[in-house]
C-alpha positions in Angstrom: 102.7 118.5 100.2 99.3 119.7 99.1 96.8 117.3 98.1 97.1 116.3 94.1 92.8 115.8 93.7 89.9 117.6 95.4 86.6 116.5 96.3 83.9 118.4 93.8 80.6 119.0 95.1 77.2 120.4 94.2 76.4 121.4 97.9 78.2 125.0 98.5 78.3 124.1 102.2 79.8 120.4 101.7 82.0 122.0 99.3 83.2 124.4 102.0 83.8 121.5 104.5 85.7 119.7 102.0 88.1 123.1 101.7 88.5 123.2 105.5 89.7 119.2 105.8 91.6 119.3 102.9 93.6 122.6 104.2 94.0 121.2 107.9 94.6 117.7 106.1 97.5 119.5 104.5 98.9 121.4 107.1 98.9 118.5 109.4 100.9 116.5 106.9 103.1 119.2 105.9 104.1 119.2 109.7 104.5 115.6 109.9 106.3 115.0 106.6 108.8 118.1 107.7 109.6 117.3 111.3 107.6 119.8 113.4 105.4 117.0 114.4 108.4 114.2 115.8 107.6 110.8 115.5 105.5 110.1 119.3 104.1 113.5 119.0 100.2 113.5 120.6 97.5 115.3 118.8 94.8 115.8 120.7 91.5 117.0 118.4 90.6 119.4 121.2 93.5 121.2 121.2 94.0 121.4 117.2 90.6 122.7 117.1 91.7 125.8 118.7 94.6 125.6 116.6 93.0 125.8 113.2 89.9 127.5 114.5 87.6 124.7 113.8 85.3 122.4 114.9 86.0 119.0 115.5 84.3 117.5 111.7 86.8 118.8 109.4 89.2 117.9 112.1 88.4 114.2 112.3 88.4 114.2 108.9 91.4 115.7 108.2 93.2 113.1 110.9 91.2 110.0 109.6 93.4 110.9 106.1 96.6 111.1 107.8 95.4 108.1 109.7 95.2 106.1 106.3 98.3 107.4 104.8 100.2 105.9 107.9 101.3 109.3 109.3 99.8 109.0 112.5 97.8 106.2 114.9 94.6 106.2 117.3 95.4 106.0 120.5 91.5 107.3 121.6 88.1 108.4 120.2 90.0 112.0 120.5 93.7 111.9 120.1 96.4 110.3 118.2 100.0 110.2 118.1 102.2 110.8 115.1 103.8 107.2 114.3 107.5 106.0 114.0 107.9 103.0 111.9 109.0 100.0 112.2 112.2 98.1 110.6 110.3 96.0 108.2 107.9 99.1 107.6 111.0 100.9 106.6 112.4 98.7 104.3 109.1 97.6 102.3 108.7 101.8 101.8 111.9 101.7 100.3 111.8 98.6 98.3 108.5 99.8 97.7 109.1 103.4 96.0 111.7 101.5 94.0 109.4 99.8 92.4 106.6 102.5 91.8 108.7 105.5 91.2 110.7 104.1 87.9 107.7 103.4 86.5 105.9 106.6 86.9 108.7 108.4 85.2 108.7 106.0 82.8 105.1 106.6 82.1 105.5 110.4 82.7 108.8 111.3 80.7 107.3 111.2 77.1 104.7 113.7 78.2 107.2 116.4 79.5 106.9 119.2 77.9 109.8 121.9 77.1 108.8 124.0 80.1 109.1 120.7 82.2 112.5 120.2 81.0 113.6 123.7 82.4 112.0 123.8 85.5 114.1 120.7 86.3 117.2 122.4 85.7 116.0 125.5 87.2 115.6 122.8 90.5 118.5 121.0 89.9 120.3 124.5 89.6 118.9 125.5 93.4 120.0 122.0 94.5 123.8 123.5 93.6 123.3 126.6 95.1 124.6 124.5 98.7 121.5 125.4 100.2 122.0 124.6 104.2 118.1 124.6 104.6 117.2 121.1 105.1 113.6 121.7 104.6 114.3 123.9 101.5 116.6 121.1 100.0 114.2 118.1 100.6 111.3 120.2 99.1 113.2 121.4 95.9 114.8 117.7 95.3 110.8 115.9 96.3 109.7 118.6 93.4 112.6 117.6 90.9 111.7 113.5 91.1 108.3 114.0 91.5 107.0 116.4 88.8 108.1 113.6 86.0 105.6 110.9 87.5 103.0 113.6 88.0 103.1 113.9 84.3 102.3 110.7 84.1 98.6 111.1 84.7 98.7 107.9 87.0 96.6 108.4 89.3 97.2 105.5 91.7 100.5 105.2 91.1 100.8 109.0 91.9 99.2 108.9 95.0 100.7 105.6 96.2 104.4 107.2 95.7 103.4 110.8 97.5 102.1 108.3 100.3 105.3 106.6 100.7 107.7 110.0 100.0 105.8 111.5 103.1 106.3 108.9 105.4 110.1 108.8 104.4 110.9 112.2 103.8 109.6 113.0 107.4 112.6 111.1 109.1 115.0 112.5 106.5 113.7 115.8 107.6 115.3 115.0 111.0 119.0 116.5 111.6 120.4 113.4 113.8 119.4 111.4 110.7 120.8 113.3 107.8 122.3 116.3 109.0 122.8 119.6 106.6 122.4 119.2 102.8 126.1 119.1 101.4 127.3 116.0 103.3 127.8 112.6 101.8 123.7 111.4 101.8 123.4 114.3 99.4 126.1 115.2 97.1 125.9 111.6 95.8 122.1 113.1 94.4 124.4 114.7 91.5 125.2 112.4 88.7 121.9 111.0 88.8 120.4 114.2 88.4 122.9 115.1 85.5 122.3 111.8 84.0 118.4 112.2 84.4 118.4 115.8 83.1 119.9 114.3 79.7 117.4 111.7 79.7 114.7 114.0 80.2 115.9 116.5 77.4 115.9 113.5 75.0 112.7 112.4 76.4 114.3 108.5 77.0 111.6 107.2 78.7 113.9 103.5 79.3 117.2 105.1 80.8 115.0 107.7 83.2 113.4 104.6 84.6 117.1 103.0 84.7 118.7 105.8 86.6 115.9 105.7 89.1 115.4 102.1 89.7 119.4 102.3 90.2 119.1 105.7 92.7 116.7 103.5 94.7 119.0 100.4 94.8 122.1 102.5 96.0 119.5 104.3 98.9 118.3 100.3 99.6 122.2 99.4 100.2 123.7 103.1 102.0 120.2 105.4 102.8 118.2 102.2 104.5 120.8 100.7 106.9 121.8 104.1 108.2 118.0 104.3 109.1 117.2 101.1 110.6 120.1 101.8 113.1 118.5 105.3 114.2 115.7 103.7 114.4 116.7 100.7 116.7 118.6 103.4 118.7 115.2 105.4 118.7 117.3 108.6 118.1 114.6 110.3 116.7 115.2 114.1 117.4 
């Protein structure tokens, strides 16, 4: 997920810096959010360094953001560890997005434009095509439920719900957790997407925000249970 805003500055060289973090930032998280990096994962700076081919300032940086997004924990002055999360964690993210992301479509639907309208089908169309690429899947259905609220223009409310999709999507990412796309956790995804493609096409700001407050109710009630167990059984890879 690349970052939605970019630091601007006058100073060419800070400006370059900025690029460097914000592309390690990115690749980091990418990692995290799509299972590369498992939950207990170490990062030592040192060794990421020679990764990215970088010194350590963009590095710190870049960690220090993931740090504050609740990807990934201290555990020195030079390492960190990617973190798990914790029942209560778990359910306050869920509870959480269903409170923020019905109201970013309902802020963002009236601005979609026509083009926006079919790109969601052409998304909805590839989530069909029984893709057997979990990455691919999660990516295309993050993009579906997410470009509504970006047209929303809010910023907080953006970034607060890309924070909270990261630190979930990363354990759906995980195959003892959810297995191929096609099984029951995701062929339920399909009237709601049919009932929010007719909502988006009549621009129905009200019954968008319906259909997702109710998508996030059904995942508190089947999605979040399933996931406390895994984690209590710490069955994680």
């Amino acid at each position: 997920m690349a970052a939605l805003y970019q630091q601007l500055s006058d100073d060419d060289s800070a400006v370059r810096a900025a690029s460097i973090g914000d592309r390690i930032t990115d690749r980091l998280r990418d990692a995290i959010v799509f299972a590369e990096l498992l939950p207990g994962t170490r990062l030592k700076q040192e060794d990421l360094a020679r990764k990215f081919g970088t010194s350590r300032v963009p590095l710190r940086e870049a960690m220090r953001q993931l740090a504050a997004e609740g990807l990934i924990e201290w555990v020195s002055n030079r390492s960190a560890v990617v973190r798990s999360l914790e029942k209560g964690e778990l359910r306050e993210l869920f509870e959480l997005a269903g409170i923020l992301e019905p109201r970013g479509t309902y802020f963002g639907v009236p601005h979609l434009t026509d083009e926006d309208v079919a790109t969601l089908h052409r998304l909805n169309a590839r989530l069909l095509e029984g893709q057997t690429d979990v990455r691919s899947w999660y990516e295309t259905n993050l993009r579906f439920h997410l470009l509504p609220i970006l047209r929303s223009g809010q910023r907080n409310t953006i970034e607060m719900v890309i924070a909270i999709r990261s630190n979930l999507n990363r354990f759906f990412m995980i195959p003892s957790f959810f297995g191929d796309p096609g099984d029951r956790w995701h062929r339920y995804h399909q009237p709601e997407h049919r009932a929010l493609l007719d909502a988006f096409a009549r621009r129905d700001a009200g019954a968008a925000r319906e259909i997702v407050a109710a998508d996030w109710r059904q995942a508190c009630a089947e999605w979040l249970p399933h996931l406390e167990r895994k984690l209590e059984r710490k069955t994680l890879g």
